[in-house]
BALUMMAR-53663 format. One record per residue: y, z, x of N, C-alpha, C, O in turn; residue number from 1. Coordinates in pm, whole numbers, plus 50000, padded with zeros to 5 digits. Layout:
% residues N
> Y_Z_X_Y_Z_X_Y_Z_X_Y_Z_X_NUM
...
This chain:
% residues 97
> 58638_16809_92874_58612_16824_93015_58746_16811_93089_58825_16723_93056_1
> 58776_16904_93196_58894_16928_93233_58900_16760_93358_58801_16701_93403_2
> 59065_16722_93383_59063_16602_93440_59157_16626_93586_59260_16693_93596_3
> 59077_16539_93706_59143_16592_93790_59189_16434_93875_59160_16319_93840_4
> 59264_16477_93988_59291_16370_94031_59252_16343_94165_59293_16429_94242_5
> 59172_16229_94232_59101_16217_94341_59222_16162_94469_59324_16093_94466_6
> 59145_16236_94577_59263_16119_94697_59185_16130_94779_59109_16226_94797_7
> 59197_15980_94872_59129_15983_94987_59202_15905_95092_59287_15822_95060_8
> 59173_15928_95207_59268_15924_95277_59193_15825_95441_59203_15904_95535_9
> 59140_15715_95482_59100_15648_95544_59165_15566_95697_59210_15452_95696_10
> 59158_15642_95803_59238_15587_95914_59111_15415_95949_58992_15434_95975_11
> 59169_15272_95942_59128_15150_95968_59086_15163_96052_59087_15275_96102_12
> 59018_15047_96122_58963_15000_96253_59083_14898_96304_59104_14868_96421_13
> 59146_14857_96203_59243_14782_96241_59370_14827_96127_59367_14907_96033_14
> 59459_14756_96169_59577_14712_96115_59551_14667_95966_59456_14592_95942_15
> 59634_14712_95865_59625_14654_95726_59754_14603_95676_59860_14666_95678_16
> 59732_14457_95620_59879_14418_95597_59836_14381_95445_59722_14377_95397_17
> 59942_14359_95394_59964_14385_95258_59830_14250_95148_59798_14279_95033_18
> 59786_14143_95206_59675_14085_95176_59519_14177_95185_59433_14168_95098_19
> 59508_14261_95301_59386_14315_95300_59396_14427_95226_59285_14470_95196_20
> 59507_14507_95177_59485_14591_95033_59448_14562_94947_59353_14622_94898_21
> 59509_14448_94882_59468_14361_94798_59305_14340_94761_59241_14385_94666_22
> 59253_14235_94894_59124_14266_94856_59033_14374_94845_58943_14362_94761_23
> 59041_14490_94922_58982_14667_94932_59026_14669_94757_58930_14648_94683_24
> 59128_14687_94705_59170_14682_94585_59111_14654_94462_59086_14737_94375_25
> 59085_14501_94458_58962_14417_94423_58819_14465_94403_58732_14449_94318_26
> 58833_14538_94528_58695_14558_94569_58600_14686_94513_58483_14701_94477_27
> 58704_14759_94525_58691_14898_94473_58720_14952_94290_58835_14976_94254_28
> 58627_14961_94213_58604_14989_94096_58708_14925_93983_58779_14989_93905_29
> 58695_14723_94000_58782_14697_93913_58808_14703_93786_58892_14634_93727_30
> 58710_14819_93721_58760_14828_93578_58837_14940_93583_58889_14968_93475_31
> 58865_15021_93686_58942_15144_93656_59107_15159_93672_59172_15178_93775_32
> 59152_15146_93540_59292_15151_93515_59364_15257_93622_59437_15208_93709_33
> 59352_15342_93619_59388_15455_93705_59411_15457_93879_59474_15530_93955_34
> 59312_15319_93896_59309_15362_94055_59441_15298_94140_59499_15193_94111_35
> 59462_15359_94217_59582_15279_94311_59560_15359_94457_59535_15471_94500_36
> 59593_15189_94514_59554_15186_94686_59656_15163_94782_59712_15056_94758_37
> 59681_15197_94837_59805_15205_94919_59807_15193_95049_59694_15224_95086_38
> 59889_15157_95164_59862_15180_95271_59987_15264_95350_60103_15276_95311_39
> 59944_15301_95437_60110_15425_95518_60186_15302_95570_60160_15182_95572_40
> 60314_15393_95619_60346_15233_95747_60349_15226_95837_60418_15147_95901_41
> 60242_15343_95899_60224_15315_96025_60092_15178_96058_60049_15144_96168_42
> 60056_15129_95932_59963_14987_95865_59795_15069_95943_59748_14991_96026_43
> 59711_15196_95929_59602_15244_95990_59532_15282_95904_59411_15276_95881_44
> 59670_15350_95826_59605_15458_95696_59621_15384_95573_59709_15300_95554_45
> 59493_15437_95452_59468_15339_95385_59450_15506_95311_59406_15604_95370_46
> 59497_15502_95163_59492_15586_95100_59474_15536_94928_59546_15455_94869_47
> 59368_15601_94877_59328_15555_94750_59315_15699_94629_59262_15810_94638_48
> 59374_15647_94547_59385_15808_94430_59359_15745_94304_59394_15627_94292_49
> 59296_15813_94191_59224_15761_94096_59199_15897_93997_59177_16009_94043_50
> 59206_15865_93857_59165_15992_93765_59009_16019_93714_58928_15948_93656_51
> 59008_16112_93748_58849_16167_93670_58843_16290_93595_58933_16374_93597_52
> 58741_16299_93532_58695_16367_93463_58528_16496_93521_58409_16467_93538_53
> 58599_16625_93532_58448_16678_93623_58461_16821_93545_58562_16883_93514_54
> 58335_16849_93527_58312_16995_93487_58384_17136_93524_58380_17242_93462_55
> 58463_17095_93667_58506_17177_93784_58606_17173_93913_58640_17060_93947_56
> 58628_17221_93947_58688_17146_94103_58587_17099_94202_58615_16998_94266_57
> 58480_17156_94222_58358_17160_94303_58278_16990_94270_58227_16899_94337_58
> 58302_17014_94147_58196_16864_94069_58316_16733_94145_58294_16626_94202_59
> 58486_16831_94098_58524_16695_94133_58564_16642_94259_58582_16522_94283_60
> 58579_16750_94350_58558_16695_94474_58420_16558_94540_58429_16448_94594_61
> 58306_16649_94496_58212_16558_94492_58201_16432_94425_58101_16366_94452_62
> 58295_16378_94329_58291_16257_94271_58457_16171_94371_58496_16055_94373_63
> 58500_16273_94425_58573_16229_94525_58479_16181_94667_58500_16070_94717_64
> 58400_16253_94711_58362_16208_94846_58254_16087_94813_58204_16031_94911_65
> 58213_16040_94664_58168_15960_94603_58232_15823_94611_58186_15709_94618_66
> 58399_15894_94606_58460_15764_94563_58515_15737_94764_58582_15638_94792_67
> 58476_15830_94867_58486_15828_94957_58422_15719_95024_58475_15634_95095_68
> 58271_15737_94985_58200_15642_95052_58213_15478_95016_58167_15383_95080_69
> 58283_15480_94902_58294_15323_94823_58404_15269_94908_58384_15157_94954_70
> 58529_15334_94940_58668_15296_95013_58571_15276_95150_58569_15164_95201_71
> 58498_15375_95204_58452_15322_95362_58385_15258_95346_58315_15254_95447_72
> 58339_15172_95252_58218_15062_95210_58296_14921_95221_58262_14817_95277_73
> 58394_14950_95158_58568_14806_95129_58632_14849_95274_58708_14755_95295_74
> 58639_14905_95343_58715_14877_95456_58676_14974_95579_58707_15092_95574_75
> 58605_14920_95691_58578_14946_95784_58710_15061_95894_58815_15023_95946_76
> 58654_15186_95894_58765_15293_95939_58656_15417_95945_58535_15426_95966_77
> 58751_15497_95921_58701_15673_95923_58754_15730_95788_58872_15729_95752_78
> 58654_15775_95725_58769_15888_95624_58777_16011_95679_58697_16072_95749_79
> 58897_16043_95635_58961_16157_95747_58970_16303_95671_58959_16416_95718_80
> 59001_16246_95496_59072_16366_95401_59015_16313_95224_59049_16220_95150_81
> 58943_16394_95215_58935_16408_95022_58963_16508_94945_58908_16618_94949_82
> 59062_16468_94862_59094_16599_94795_59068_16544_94675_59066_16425_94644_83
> 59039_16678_94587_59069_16675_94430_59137_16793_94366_59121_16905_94415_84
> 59225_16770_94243_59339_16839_94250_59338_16874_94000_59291_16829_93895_85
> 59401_16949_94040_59463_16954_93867_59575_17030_93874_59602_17079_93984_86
> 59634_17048_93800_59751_17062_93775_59803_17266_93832_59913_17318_93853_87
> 59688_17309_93834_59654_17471_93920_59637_17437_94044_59729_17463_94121_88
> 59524_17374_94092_59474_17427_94220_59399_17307_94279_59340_17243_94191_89
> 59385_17262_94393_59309_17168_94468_59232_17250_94528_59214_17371_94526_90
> 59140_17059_94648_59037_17133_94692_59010_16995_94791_59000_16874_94775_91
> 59006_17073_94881_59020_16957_95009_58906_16942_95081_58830_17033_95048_92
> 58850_16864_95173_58767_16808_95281_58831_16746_95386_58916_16658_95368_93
> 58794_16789_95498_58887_16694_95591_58754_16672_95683_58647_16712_95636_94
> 58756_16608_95816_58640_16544_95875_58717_16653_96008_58825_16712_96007_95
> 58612_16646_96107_58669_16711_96231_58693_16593_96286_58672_16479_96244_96
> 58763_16656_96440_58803_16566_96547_58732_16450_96569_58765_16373_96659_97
């Protein structure tokens, strides 16, 4: 099964300093070696990318907006952007205004 790579991309309700990654971190699928959470520096945006495995680009987007709702579950915001990607071609979601 071909493997792709997830991103999501989450503007806060607040400010994130380097303790509240941590716990979102924690929080979000701690057996998965792969995942890493990050924040911008403008401290709003909260961005999380992780490897999977999907039949497709289509499947894996959808196991992206999957892994969408878990990040807006760990930290109160908007998701703004999900992509899933392989080494050809991505495949994006973005939210409107």
């Amino acid at each position: 099964m071909p493997s792709f790579t997830l991103s999501v991309a989450l503007r806060s309700s607040t400010p994130l300093d380097d303790d509240a990654v941590d716990r979102i971190r924690a929080a979000l699928r701690p057996d998965d070696p792969e995942l890493r959470v990050w924040r911008e520096p403008d401290r709003a945006v909260l961005r999380v990318a992780t490897e999977c495995e999907a039949a497709d680009l289509d499947a894996a987007l959808t196991l992206g907006k999957d892994l969408a709702d878990e990040v807006d579950g760990a930290c109160p915001g908007r998701v703004f952007e999900v992509a899933a990607m392989d080494d050809e071609d991505s495949q994006v979601w973005r939210s409107g205004p």
